[in-house]
N, C-alpha and C positions, 0 to 999 in steps of 0.2 A: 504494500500500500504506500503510495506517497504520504510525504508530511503534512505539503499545503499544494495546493492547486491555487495562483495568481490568475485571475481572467483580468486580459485587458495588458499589453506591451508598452502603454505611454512610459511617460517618468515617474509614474504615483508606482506603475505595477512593476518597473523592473527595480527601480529603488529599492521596494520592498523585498524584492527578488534578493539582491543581494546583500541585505539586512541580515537576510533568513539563511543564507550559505554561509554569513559569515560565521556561522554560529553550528556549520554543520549538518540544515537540516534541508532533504530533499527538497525542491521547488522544481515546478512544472507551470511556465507560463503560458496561457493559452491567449491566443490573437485572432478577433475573425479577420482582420485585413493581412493577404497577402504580403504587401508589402507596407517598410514604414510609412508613415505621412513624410508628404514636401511642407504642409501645410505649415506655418510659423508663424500661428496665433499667439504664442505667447514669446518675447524680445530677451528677455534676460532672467537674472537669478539676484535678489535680494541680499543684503547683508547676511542674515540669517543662514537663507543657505549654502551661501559664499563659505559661512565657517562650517556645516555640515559637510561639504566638501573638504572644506580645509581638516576635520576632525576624520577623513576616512581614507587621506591622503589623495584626495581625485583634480585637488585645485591645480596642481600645476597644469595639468591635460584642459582645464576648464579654461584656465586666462591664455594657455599658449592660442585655443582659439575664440577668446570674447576679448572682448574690449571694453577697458576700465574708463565709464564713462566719470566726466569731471563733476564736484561733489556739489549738488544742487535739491533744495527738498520740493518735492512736489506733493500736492495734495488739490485735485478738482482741477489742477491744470495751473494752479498759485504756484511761481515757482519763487523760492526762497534762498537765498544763502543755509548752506549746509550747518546745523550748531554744532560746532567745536566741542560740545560735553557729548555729544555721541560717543556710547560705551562700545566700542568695537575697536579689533586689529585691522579689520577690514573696511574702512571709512568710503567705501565705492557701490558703484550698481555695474554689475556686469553685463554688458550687452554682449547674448549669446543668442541664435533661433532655435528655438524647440524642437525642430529636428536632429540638430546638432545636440543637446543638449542630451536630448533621448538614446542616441546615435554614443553617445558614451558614458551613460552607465548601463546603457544594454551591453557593453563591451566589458563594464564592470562586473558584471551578473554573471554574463558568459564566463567569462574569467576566471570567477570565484567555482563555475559548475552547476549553473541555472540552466536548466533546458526552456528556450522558446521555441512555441511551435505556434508557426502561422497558417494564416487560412484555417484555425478549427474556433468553429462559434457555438461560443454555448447557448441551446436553448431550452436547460429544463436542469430543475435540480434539488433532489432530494435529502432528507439527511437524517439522522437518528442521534441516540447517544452517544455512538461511538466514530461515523462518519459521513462524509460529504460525498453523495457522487453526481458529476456532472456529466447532461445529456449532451451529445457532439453532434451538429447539422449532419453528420456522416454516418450517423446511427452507432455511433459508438459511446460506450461510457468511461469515464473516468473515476476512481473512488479516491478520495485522500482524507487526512484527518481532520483537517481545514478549509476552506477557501475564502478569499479573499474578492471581492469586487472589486477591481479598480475601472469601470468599463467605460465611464464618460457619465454624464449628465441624462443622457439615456438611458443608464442602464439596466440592463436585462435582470441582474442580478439582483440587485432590489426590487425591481416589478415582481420578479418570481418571489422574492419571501413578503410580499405582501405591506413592504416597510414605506407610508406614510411620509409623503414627500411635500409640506406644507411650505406656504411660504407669499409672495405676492408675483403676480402674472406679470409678462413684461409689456411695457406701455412703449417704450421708445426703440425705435428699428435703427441698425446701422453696419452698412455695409464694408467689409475690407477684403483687400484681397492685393496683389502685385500682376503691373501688368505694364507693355511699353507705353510712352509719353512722346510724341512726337513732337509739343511744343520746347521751344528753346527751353533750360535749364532755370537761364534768371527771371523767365516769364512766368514759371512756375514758382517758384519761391516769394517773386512777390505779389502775384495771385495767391497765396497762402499766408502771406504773411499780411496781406488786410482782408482777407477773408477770417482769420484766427482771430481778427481784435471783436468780433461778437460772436465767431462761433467755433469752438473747441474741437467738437467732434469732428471739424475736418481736417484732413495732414495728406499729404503729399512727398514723404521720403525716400531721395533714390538712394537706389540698390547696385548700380553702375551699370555698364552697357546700357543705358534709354530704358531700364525697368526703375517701377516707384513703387512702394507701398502706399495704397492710398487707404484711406478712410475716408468715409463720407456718410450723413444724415440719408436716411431712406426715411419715404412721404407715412408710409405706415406699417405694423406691425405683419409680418408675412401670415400667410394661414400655416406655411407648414416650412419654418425655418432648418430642417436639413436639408429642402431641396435647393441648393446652392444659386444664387443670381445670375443672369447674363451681364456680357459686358454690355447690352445695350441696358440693362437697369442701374448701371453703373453712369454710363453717359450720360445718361436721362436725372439721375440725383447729382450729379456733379456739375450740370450746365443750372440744376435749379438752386445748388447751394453756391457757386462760388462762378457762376455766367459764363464757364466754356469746362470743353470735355479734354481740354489738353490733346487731343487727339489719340484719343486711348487705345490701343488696340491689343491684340496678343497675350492676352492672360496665360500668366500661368497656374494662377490657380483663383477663384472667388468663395467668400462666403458670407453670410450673415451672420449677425447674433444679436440678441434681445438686452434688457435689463432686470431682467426675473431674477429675485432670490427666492431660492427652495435649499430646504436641509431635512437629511434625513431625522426621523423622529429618535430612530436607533440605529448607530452602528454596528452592533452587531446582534444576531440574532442565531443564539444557538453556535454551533462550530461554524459560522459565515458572520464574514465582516465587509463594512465598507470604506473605501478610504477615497479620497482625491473628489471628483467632479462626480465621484457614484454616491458622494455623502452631502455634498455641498455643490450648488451652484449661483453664482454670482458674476454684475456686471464686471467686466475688465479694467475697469481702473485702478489706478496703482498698481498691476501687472502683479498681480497677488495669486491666481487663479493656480498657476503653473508651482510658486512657490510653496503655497497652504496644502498641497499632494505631495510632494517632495518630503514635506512637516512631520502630515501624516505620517507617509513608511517609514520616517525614521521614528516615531514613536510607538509603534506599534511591533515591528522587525521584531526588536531583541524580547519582548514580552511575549509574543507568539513563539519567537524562538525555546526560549524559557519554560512554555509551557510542556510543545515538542518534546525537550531532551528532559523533562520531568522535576527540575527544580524550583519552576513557579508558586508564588504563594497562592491561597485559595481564591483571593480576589485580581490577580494583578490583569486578567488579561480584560476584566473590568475597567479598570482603569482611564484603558484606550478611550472609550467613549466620553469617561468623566472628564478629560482632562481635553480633549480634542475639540469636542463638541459647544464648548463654552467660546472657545479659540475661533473655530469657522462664522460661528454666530457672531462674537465682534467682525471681522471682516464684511458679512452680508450687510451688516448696519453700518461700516463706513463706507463700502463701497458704493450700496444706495445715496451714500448723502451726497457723493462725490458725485453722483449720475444729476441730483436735483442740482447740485450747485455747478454743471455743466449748461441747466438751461439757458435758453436768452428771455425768457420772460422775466418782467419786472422784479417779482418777487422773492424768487430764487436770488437774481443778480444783487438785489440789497445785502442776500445773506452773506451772498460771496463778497462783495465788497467790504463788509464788518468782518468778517472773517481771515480777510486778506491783512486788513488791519492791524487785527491780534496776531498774525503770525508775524511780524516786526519783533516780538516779543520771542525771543529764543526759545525757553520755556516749551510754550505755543507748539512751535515749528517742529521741538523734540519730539511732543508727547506725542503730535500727529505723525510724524518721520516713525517712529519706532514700532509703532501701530502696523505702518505699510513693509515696513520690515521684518516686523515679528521677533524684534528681540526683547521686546516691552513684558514676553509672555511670560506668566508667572501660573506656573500649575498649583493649586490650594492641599498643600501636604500635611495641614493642621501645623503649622511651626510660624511662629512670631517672627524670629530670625530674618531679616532681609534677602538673605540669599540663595535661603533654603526654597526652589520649586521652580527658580532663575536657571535660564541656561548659566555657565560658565565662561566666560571670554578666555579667548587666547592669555597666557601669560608663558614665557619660556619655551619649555618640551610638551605644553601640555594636552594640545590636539595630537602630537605626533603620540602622543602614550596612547590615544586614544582609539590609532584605526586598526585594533583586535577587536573593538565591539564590544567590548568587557567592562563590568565595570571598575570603577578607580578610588580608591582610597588615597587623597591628597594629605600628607602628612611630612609638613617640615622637623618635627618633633624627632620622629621616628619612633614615640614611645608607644603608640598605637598599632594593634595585631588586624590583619583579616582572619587570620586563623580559624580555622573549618569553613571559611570560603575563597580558600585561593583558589578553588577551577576557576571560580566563575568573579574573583575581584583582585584586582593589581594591586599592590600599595607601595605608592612610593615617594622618595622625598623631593619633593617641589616648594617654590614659594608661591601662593595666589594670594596671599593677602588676609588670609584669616589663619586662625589656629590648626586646623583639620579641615578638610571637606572628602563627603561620601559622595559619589558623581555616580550616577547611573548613566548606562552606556550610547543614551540622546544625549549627554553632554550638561545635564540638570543636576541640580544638586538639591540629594537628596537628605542632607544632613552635616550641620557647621558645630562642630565643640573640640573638648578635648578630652573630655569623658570614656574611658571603655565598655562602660555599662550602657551609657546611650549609643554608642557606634553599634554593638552588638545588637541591638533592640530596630536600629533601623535597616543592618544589615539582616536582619532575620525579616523586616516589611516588605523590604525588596527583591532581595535576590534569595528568600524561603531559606529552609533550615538548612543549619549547618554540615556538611557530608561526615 
């Protein structure tokens, strides 16, 4: 029997992929497309996940091909001076495409001894106590002890378990896609550049050889937004938003998308979980979509792992939900607001204006910047402590201690034991800044003292009884 069955190849499903190798335990990725997307809806990767890369050793491969864009905070399209109290090693946004992106931690997955297998779409799937098996479009089946949904915003996967996908419908259409521009270069820039002083949602950026990524306002909500635009629906909202079609021709690829938030009710149900766009779906702004998947498998990976290879405590695979779910839901609600304060109607534009205001105010600009970052998150561990529930920032060796997956006992002291959990926790001497820190193996700290009695006590919440 497999450990886990992954449906769905993007970056939510191979991440997790090799979350769950690191650690040993079978994975079977299942793909109904063929081949990967060209498609490069989402541009880049967040502070956040800059250091989940940087903690798994993947960032050199990442910036050798993205590019470190200069440090500017954005929020609705307000662009602000970067604040200098920014708690990161990583002070950048990395401009990478999504296929790219995907394109190398499937090479990580692989690597590690993920099998993906494309072209097999699941549609049906049962499970009991003890496991999950998945029906194959081929009439075959799958059984494993797990699965995972990571399938899109569609997914099949939660429609089959029945899992309650609330949230608000989407009211605003808007179409992107890359495709050639026949008008001159500076004609297009500065048609974009006074077309952007009332309306946001449209952009015009080349890609080299006479290709641009465009975005552009569509007149109304589609009936059925997977079936992808013409370029003549393209021509036609681009002469109505900004009085010529650039001379578009030659797509290489189009598509739409809404401003719906939907979250799933439960992540997981039984031996099946959901994680990336099959839990959460939300508008594009702040390019959070692609990051808050990424989030996910890295918080879920070593828990499921855990469970797998039998030393889980009785709640942790629980967890996942408690801690995740709170996390996407901020995101839905900032990203809608960013969608209202994109309007050009009156009302919205006052808010953004007062708002544009207060982010003058550094403060301000942090608490929204850290938000679209995701390093603000702080999972609720029942601990007073500041830092206790907090990722960990880079200090010294201490993402590189990190890409075993394991967790890590931070102790400059060195009077502090893991003992009867060194399979499954490092301890070593570093300085971060506090007395001791217990890091579980997303890079969060699960516990700041100098105590043995309390290290024992959260080493036993975590990572289950001693061998």
């Amino acid at each position: 029997m497999i450990d886990v069955i992954v449906v769905g190849a993007g970056p939510t499903g191979v991440m997790l992929a090799a979350e769950l190798r690191l650690h040993g335990v079978g994975v079977v990725v299942l793909e109904a497309a063929a081949e990967p997307t060209r498609i490069a809806k989402a541009l880049g990767l967040h502070v956040r996940s800059i250091e989940i890369m940087d903690q798994r050793g993947l960032l050199g491969g990442f910036l050798a091909e993205g590019r470190q864009h200069p440090l500017s905070s954005h929020f609705a399209g307000i662009i602000k001076p970067w604040p200098v109290t920014l708690d990161t090693a990583h002070p950048y946004i990395l401009g990478i495409p999504q296929p790219t992106t995907e394109r190398l931690l499937t090479e990580h997955a692989v690597g590690l001894g993920a099998e993906i297998r494309r072209g097999n779409a699941v549609v049906g799937l049962t499970q009991d106590d003890h496991a999950v098996t998945a029906d194959l479009a081929d009439g075959t089946r799958l059984t494993a002890r797990y699965l995972v949904g990571c399938d899109g915003g569609r997914s099949l996967v939660r429609k089959l378990l029945g899992v309650g996908f609330p949230g608000e419908a989407s009211r605003v259409d808007t179409l992107l896609g890359e495709m050639e521009l026949t008008a001159p270069p500076e004609t297009v820039a500065a048609v974009m550049a006074e077309v952007r002083k009332t309306e946001l949602r449209f952009g015009a950026g080349p890609l080299g050889d006479g290709f641009y990524r465009v975005i552009v306002p569509a007149a109304g909500v589609a009936d059925d937004r997977a079936v992808p635009p013409s370029i003549d629906d393209f021509r036609r909202q681009m002469v109505a938003t900004a009085g010529t079609d650039f001379g578009a021709h030659s797509p290489r690829w189009l598509s739409r998308f809404g401003d719906a938030t939907r979250q799933a009710e439960r992540y997981r149900v039984g031996r099946v979980f959901l994680a990336g766009d099959a839990a959460h779906i939300h508008p594009p702004t702040g390019g959070q979509g692609l990051n808050l998947g990424i989030q996910d498998a890295f918080n879920l990976g070593w828990k499921l792992a855990a469970q797998v290879n039998g030393w889980a405590p009785d709640d942790l695979l629980d967890t996942y939900h408690a801690e995740r779910h709170p996390v996407a839901a901020d995101v839905l609600n900032n990203t809608a607001a960013q969608m209202l304060l994109l309007s050009t109607e009156p009302g919205p534009q006052a808010v953004r204006n007062l708002l544009s205001e207060l982010m003058d105010f550094e403060n301000v600009t942090r608490f929204l910047l850290e938000k679209i970052t995701a390093i603000s998150v702080r999972y609720d561990f029942g601990d007073d402590h500041d830092a206790v529930g907090r990722r960990m920032r880079a200090h010294g060796r201490l993402y590189e201690l990190m890409r075993t997956g394991r967790g890590l006992l931070v102790d400059p002291t060195g009077r502090l034991s893991v003992e009867g959990w060194a399979d499954r926790v490092d301890h070593v001497n570093e300085e971060v800044g506090v007395p001791a820190a217990l890091l579980r193996p997303d890079g969060h700290v699960a516990w700041v003292g100098e105590d043995q009695d309390e290290l024992v006590g959260r080493l036993t919440r975590w990572f289950g009884k001693p061998a």
